[in-house]
C-alpha positions as a Markdown table, in Angstrom:
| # | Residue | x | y | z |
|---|---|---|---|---|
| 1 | Unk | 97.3 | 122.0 | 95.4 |
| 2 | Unk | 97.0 | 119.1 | 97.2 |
| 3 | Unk | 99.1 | 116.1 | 96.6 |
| 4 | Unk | 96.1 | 113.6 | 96.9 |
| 5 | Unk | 94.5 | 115.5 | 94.0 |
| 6 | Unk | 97.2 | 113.9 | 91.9 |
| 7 | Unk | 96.5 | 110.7 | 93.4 |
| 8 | Unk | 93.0 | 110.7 | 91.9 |
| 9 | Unk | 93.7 | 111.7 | 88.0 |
| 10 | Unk | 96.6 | 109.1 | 88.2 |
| 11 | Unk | 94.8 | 106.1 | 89.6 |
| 12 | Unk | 92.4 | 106.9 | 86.2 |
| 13 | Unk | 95.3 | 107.6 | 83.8 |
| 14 | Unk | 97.0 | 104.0 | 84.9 |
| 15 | Unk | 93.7 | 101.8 | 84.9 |
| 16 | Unk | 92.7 | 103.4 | 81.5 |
| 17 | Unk | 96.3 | 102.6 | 79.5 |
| 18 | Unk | 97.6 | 99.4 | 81.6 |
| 19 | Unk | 96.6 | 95.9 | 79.4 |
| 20 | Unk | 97.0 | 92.6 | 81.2 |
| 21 | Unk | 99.7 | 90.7 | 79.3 |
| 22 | Unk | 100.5 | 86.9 | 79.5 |
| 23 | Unk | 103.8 | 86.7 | 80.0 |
| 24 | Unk | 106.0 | 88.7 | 82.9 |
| 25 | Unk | 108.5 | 89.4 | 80.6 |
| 26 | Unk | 106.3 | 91.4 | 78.3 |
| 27 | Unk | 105.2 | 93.2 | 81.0 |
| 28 | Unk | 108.2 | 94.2 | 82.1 |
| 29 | Unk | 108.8 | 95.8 | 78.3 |
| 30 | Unk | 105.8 | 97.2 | 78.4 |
| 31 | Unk | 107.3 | 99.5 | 80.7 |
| 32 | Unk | 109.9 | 100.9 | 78.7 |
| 33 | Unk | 107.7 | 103.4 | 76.5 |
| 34 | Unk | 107.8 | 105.2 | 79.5 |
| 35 | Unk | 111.7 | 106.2 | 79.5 |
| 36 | Unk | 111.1 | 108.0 | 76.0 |
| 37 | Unk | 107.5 | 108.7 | 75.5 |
| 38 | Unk | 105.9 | 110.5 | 79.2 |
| 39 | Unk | 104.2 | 108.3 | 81.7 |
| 40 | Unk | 102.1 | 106.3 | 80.9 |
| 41 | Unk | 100.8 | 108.0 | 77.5 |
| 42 | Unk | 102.4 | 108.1 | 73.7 |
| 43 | Unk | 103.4 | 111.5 | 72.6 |
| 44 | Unk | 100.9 | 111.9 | 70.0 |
| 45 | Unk | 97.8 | 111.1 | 72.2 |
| 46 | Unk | 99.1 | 112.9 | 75.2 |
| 47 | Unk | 96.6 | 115.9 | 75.4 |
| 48 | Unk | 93.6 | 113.9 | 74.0 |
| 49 | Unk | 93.8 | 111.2 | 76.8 |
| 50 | Unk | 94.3 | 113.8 | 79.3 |
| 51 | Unk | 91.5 | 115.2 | 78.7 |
| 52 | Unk | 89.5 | 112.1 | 78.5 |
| 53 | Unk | 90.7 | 111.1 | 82.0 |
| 54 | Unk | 89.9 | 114.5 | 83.2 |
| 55 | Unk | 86.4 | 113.6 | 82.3 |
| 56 | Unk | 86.4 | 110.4 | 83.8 |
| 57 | Unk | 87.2 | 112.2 | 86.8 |
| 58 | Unk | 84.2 | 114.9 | 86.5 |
| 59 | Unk | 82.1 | 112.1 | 85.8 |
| 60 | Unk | 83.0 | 110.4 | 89.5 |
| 61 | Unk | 82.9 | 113.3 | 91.4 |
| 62 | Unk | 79.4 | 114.1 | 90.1 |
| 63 | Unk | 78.6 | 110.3 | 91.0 |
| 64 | Unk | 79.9 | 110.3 | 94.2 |
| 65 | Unk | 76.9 | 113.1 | 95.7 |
| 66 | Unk | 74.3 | 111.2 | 93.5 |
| 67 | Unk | 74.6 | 107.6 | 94.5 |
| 68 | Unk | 72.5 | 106.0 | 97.3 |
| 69 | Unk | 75.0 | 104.5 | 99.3 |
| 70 | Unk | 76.5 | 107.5 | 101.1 |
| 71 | Unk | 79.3 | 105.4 | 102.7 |
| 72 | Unk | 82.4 | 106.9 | 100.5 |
| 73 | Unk | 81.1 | 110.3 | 101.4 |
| 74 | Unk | 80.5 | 109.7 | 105.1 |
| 75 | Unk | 84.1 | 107.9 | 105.1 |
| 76 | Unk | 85.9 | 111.1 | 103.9 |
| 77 | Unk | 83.7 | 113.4 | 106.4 |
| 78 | Unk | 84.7 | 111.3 | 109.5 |
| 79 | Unk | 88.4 | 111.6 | 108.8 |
| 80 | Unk | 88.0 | 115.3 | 107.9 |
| 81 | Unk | 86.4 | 115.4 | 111.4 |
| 82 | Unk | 88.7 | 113.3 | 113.3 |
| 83 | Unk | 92.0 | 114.6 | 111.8 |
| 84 | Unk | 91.2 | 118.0 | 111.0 |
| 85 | Unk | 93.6 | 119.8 | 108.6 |
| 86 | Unk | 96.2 | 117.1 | 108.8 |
| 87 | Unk | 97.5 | 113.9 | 107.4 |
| 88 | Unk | 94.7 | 111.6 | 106.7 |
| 89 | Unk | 91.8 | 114.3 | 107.8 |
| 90 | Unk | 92.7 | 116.0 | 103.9 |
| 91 | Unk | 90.2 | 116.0 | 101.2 |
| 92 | Unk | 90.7 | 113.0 | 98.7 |
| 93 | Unk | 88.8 | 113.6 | 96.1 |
| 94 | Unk | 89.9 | 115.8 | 93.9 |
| 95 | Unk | 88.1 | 119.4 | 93.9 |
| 96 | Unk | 86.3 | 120.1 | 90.7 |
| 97 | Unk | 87.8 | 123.1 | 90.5 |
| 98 | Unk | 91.4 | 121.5 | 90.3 |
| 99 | Unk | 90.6 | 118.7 | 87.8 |
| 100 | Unk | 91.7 | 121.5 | 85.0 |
| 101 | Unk | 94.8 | 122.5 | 86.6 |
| 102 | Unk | 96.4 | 119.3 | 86.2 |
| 103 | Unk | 98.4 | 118.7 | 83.2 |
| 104 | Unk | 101.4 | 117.1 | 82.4 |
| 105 | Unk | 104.4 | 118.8 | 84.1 |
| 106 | Unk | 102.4 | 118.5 | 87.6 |
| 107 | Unk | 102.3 | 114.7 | 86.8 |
| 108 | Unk | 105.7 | 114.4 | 86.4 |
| 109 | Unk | 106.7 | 116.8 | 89.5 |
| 110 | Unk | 103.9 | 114.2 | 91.2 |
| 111 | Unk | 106.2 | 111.1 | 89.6 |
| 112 | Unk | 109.3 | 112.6 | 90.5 |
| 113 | Unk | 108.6 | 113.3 | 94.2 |
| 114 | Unk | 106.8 | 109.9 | 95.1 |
| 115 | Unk | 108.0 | 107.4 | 92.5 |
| 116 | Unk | 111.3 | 107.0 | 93.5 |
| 117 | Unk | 112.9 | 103.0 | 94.7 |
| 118 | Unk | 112.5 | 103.7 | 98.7 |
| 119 | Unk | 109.1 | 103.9 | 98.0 |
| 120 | Unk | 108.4 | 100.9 | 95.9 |
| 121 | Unk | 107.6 | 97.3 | 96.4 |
| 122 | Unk | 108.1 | 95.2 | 93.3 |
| 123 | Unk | 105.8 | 91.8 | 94.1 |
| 124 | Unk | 105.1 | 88.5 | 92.3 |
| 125 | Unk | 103.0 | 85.9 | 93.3 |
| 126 | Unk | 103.3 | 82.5 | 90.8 |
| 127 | Unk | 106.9 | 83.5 | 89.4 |
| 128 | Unk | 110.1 | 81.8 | 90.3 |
| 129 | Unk | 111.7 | 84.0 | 92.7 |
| 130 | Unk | 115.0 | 84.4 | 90.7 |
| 131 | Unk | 113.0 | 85.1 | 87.1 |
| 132 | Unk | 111.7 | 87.9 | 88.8 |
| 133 | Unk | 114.8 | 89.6 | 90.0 |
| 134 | Unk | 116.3 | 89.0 | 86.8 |
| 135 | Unk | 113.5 | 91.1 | 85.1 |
| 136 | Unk | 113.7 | 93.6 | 87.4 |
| 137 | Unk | 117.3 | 93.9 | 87.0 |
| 138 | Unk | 116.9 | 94.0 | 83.0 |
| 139 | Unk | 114.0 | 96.7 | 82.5 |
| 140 | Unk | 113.7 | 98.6 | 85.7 |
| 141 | Unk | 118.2 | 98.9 | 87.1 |
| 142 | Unk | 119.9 | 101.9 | 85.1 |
| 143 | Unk | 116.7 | 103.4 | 84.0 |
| 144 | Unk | 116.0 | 107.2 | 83.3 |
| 145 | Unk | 112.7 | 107.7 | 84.0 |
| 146 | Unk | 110.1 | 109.8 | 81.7 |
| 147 | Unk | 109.6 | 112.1 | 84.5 |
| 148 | Unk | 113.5 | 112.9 | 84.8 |
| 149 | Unk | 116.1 | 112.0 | 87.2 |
| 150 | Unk | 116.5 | 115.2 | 89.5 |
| 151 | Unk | 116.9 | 115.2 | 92.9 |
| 152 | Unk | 113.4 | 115.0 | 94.6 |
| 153 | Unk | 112.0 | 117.2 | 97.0 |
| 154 | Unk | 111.6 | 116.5 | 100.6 |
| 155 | Unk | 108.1 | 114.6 | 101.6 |
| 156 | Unk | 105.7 | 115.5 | 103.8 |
| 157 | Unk | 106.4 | 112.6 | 106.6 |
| 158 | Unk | 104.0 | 114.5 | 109.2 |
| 159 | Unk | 102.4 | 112.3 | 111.8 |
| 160 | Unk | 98.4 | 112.1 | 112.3 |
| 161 | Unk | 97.4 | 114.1 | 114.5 |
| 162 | Unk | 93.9 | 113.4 | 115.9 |
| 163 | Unk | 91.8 | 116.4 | 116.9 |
| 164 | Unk | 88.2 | 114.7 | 117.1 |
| 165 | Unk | 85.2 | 116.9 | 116.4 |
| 166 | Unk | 82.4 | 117.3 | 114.0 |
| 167 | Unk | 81.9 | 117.5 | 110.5 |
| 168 | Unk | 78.1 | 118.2 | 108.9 |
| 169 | Unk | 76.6 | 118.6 | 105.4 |
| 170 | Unk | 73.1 | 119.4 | 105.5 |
| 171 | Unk | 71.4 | 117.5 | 102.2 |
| 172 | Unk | 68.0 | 117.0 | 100.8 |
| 173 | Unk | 68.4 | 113.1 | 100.4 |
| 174 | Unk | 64.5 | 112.4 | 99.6 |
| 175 | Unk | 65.5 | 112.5 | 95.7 |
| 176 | Unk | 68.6 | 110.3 | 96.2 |
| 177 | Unk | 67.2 | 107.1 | 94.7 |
| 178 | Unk | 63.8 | 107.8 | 92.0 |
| 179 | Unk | 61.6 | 105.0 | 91.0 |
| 180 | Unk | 58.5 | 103.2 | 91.8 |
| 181 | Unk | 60.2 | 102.1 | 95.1 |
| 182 | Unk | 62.5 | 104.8 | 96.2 |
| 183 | Unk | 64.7 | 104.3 | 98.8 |
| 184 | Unk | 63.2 | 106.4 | 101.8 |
| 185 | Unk | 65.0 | 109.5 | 103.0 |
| 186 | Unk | 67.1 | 108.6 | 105.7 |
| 187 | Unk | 69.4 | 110.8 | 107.6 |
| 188 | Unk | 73.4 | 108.9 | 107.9 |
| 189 | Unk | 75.4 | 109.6 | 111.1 |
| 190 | Unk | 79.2 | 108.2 | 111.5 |
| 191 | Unk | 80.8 | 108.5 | 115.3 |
| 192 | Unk | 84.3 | 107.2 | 115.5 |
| 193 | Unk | 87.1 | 107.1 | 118.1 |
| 194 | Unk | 90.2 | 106.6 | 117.7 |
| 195 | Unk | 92.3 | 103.4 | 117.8 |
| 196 | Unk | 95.4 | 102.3 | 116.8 |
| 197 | Unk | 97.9 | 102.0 | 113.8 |
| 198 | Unk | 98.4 | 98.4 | 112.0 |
| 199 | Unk | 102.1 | 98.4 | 113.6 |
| 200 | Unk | 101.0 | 98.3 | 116.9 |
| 201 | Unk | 100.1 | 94.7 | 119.0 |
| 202 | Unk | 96.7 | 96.3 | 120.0 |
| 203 | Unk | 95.4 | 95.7 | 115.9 |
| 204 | Unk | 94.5 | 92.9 | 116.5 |
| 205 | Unk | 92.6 | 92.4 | 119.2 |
| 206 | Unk | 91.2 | 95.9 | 117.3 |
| 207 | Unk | 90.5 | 93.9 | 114.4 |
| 208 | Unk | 88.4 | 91.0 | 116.7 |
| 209 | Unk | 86.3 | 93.9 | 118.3 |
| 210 | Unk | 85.4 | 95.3 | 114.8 |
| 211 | Unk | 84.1 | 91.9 | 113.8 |
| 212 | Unk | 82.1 | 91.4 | 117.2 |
| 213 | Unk | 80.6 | 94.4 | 116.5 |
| 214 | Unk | 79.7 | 93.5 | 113.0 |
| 215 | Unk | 76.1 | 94.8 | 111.8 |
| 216 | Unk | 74.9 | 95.5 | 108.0 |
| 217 | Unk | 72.1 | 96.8 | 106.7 |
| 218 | Unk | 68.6 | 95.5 | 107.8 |
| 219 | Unk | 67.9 | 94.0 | 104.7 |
| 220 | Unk | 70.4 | 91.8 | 104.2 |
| 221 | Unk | 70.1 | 88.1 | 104.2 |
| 222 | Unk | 71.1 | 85.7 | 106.3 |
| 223 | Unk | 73.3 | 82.9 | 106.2 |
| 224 | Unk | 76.5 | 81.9 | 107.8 |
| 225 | Unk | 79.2 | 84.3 | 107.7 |
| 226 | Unk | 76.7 | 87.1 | 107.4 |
| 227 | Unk | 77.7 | 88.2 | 111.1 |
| 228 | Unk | 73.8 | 88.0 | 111.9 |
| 229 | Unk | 74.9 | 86.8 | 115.7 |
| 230 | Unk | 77.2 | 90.4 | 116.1 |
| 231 | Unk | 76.4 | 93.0 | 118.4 |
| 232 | Unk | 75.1 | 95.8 | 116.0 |
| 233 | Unk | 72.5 | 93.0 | 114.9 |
| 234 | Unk | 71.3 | 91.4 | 117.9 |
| 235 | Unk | 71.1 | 95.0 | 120.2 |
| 236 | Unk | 70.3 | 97.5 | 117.4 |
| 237 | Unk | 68.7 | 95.7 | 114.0 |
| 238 | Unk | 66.7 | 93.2 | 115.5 |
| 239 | Unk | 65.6 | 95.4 | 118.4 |
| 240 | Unk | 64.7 | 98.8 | 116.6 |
| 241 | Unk | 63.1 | 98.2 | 113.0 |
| 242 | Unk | 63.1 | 101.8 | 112.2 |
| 243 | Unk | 66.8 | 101.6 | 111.9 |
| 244 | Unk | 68.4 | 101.2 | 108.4 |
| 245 | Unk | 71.7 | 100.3 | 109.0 |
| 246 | Unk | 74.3 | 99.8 | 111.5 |
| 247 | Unk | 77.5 | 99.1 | 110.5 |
| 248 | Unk | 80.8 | 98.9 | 112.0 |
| 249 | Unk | 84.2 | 99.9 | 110.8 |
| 250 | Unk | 87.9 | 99.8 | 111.1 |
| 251 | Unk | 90.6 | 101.9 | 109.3 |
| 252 | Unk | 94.0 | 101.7 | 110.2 |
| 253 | Unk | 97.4 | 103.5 | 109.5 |
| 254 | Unk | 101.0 | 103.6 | 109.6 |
| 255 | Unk | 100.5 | 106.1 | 112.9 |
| 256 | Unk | 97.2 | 106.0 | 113.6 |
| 257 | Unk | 93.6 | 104.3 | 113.7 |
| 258 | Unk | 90.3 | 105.1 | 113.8 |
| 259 | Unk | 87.1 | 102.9 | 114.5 |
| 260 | Unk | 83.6 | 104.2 | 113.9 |
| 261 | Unk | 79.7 | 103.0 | 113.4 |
| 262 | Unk | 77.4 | 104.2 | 110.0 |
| 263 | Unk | 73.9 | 104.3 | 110.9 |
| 264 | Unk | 71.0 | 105.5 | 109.5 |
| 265 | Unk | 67.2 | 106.0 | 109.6 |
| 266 | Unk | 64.5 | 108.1 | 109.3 |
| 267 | Unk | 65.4 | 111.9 | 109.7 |
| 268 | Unk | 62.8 | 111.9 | 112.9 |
| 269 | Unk | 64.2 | 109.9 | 115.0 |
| 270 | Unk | 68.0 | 110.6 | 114.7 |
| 271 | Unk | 68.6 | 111.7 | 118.5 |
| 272 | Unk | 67.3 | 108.2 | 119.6 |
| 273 | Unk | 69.4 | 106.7 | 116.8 |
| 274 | Unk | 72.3 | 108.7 | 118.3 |
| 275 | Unk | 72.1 | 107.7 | 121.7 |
| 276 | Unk | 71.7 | 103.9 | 120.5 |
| 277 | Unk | 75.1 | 103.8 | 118.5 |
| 278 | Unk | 76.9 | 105.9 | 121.7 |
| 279 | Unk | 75.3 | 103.0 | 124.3 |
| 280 | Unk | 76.7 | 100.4 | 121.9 |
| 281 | Unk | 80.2 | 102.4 | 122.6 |
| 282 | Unk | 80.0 | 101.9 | 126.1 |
| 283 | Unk | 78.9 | 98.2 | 126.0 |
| 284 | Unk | 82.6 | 98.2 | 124.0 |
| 285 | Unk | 83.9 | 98.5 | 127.4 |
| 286 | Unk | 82.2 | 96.6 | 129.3 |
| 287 | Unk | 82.0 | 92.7 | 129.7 |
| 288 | Unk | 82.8 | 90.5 | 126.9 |
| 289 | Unk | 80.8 | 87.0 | 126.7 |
| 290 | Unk | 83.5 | 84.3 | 125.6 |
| 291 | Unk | 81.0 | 82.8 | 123.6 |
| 292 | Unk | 80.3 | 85.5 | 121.0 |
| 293 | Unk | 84.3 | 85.9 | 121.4 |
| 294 | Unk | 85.1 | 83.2 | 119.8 |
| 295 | Unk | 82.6 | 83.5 | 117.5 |
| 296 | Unk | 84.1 | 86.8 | 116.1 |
| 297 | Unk | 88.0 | 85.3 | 116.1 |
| 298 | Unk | 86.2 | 82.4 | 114.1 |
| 299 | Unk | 84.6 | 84.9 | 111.6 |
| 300 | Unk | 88.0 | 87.0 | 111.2 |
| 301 | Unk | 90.4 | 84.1 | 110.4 |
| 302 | Unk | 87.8 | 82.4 | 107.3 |
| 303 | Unk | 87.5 | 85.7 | 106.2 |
| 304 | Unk | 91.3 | 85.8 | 106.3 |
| 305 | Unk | 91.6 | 82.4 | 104.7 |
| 306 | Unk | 89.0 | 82.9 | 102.2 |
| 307 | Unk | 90.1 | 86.6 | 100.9 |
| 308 | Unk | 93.8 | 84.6 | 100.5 |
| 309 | Unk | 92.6 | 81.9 | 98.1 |
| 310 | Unk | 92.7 | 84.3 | 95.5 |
| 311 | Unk | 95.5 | 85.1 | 94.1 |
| 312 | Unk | 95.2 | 88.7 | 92.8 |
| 313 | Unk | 94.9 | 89.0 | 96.3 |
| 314 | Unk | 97.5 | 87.4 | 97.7 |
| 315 | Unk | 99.3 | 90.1 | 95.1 |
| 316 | Unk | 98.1 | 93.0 | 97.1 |
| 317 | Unk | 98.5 | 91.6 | 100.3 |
| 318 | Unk | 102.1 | 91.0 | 100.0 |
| 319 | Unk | 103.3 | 94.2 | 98.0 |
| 320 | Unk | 101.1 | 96.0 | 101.2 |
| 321 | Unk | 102.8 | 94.1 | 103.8 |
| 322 | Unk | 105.8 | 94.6 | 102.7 |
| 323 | Unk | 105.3 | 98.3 | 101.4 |
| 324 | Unk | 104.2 | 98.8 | 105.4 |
| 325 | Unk | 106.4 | 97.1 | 107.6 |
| 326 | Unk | 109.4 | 95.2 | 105.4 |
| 327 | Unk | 108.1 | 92.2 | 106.2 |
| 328 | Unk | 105.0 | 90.1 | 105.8 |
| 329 | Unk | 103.6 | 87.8 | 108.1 |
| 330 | Unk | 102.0 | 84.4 | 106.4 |
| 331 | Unk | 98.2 | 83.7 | 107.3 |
| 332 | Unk | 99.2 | 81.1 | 109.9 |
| 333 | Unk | 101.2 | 83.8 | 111.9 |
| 334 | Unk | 98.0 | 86.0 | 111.7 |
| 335 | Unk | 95.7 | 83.4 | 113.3 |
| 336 | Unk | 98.0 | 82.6 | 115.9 |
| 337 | Unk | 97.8 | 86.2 | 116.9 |
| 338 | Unk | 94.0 | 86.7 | 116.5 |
| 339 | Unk | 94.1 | 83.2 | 118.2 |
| 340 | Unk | 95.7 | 84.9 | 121.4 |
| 341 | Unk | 93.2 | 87.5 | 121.6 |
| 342 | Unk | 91.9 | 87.1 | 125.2 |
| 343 | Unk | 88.1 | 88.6 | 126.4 |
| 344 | Unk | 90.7 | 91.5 | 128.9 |
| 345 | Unk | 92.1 | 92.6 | 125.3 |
| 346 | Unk | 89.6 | 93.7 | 123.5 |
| 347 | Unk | 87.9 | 95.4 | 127.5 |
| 348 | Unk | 91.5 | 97.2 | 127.3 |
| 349 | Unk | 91.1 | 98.4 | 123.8 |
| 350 | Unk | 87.9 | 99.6 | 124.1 |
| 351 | Unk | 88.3 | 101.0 | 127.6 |
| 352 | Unk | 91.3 | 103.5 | 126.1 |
| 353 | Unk | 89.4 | 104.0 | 123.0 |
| 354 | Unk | 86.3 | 105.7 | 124.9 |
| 355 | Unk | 89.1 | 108.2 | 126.8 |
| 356 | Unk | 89.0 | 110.3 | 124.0 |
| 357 | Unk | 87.2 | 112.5 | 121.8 |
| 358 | Unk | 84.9 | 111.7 | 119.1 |
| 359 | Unk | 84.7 | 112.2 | 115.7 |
| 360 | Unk | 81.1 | 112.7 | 114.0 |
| 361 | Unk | 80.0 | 113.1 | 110.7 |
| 362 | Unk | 76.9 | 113.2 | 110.0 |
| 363 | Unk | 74.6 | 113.7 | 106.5 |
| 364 | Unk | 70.8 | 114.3 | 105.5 |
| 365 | Unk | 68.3 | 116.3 | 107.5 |
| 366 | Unk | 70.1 | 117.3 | 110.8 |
| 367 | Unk | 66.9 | 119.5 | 112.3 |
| 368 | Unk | 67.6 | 117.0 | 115.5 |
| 369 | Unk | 70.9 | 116.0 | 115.4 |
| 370 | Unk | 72.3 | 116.3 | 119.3 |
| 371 | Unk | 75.1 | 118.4 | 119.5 |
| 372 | Unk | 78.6 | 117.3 | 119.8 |
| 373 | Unk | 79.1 | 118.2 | 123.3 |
| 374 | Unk | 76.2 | 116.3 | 124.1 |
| 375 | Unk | 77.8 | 113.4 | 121.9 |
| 376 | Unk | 80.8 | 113.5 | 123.8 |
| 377 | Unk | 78.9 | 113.2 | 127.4 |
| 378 | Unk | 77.3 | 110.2 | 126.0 |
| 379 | Unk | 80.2 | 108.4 | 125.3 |
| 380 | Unk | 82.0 | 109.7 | 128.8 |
| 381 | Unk | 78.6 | 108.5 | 130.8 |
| 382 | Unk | 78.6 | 105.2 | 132.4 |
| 383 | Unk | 75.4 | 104.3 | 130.3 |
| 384 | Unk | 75.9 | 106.1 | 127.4 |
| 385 | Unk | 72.6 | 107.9 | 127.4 |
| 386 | Unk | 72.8 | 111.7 | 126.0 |
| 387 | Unk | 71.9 | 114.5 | 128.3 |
| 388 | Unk | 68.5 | 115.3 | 128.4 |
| 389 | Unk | 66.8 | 118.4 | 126.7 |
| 390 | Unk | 64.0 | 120.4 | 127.5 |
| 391 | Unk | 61.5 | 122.1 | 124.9 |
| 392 | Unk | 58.8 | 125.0 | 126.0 |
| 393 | Unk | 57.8 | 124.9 | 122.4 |
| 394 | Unk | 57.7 | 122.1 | 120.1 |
């Protein structure tokens, strides 16, 4: 069984018992039950909120293939695709037919073999520096854990390895969304290449080609910070009005990276939507107007500033930070960097990036989807057009 089917029953089992308390201190003794009474769960209601979790995870799974927004489901395919069998590329949702198999003692093996200090960041944000190591000292040094104290066994520290290739689920998606205006079927195709991890320079300028790129859906408003002046809205929104979406995005990881573009539209006309998204891949590398630039550095650092206002999220973004690298770089030190990002940096990115092989997933009616070698001679062309095809029957 795969670890990251843990991952799923235990990010339900902590939301559903965790209660916000007011003061840090009682939060720190909150955590003491679990020394003497399991993780997370009283003795007495141990099985019964198992159980109930194990629901809540049915219930998500059956969500997840019923929902319009395919965007979750497209996001695990194009990993699957471009790390096959490795790392990152693994399922992470839990299979239905694992949700049973879970009980207690595979928690706790879970606990025992990924809960341990070297793997923990313990982060405050609006406490006094000092009250906070003297409550971690007090409830969390000397501790026995629930889950026992044996020696752990070795983790899986594998690197990503990137394959590239394609993933496909053929789906009737006409019923997806029922009403008296039903979303029309549309036919959802992801093509990624990979890009770099978030410890490398090249993220940033990674990060600034992501948000020139930009795109949405077609109907969303406008307004500023919208991104209505990025590329996948001005050369694929507002030019081709059969298109549903275009959307670009970046994920990023300790040894690896990976950059794709969701679009969708009508199940006829996915070859020309194909060879749109692969000509946008090629602009990547090509000339880069300093106006539209600086426009895209401007967009990254307010959304920088403005995500940092908030202080739950200030929360995550040091214990991440830290949990990542052992250090964390303030917001100033950040727009410095994306500051620095010159027009030849992001034409180097991208001109690497398009070396190698693609990852596709691709969901719907796929009667015309081209195939993945003729993907990948798009994307090594000069002009990113797919090689023609020739019919005697139609």
């Amino acid at each position: 069984m795969k670890r990251n089917i843990l991952v799923e029953l235990l990010t339900f089992w902590k939301n559903w018992h965790f209660r916000l308390l007011l003061d840090l201190t009682a939060k720190m003794k909150f955590c003491l039950p679990w020394r003497s009474m399991g993780a997370f769960v009283t003795a007495r209601h141990q099985d019964e909120e198992i159980e109930m979790t194990r629901m809540a995870v049915q219930f998500e799974l059956e969500d997840l293939n019923m929902r319009p927004d395919p965007e979750p489901l497209l996001t695990e395919m194009i990993h699957e695709a471009a790390y096959k069998e490795n790392t990152v590329g693994l399922h992470r949702f839990c299979p239905p037919e694992n949700i049973a198999k879970i009980n207690r003692d595979v928690l706790h093996s879970y606990l025992r073999t990924y809960y341990t200090p070297d793997r923990m960041v313990l982060a405050g944000v609006g406490v006094e520096h000092e009250h906070l190591v003297d409550c971690a000292r007090k409830y969390l040094l000397g501790v026995r854990p629930a889950w026992g104290s044996t020696e752990a066994v070795n983790v899986d520290r594998s690197v990503a390895q990137y394959t590239g290739g394609i993933v496909k689920l053929e789906r009737d998606m006409s019923s997806v969304s029922l009403g008296p205006t039903p979303i029309p079927e549309l036919t959802h195709i992801m093509v990624g290449l990979e890009s770099c991890s978030f410890l490398e320079e090249d993220f940033i300028p990674f990060a600034v080609l992501n948000m020139m790129m930009g795109g949405g859906g077609s109907f969303s408003a406008g307004g500023p910070g919208k991104g209505m002046f990025s590329r996948l809205y001005l050369n694929v929104l507002n030019r081709h009005h059969w298109m549903y979406n275009a959307t670009s995005y970046h994920h990023s990881y300790e040894d690896t990276g990976l950059l794709c573009i969701h679009a969708s539209a009508d199940p006829r006309q996915v070859r020309e939507m194909v060879e749109i998204i692969t000509k946008e891949f090629i602009l990547m590398g090509g000339a880069v107007d300093s106006v539209e630039l600086e426009r895209a550095k401007t967009q990254l650092m307010s959304m920088l500033m403005m995500n940092l206002e908030s202080r739950p999220v200030i929360f995550e973004d040091v214990g991440r930070q830290v949990l990542a690298t052992r250090s964390r770089k303030l917001p100033h030190e950040l727009c410095a960097l994306i500051r620095d990002v010159k027009p030849d940096d992001v034409k180097r990115v991208a001109s690497g990036m398009l070396r190698g092989r693609p990852a596709v997933a691709a969901l719907g009616d796929l009667a015309d989807l081209p195939t993945y070698e003729h993907i990948q001679a798009a994307l090594s062309s000069k002009d990113g057009r797919l090689p023609r095809t020739y019919r005697l029957f139609r």
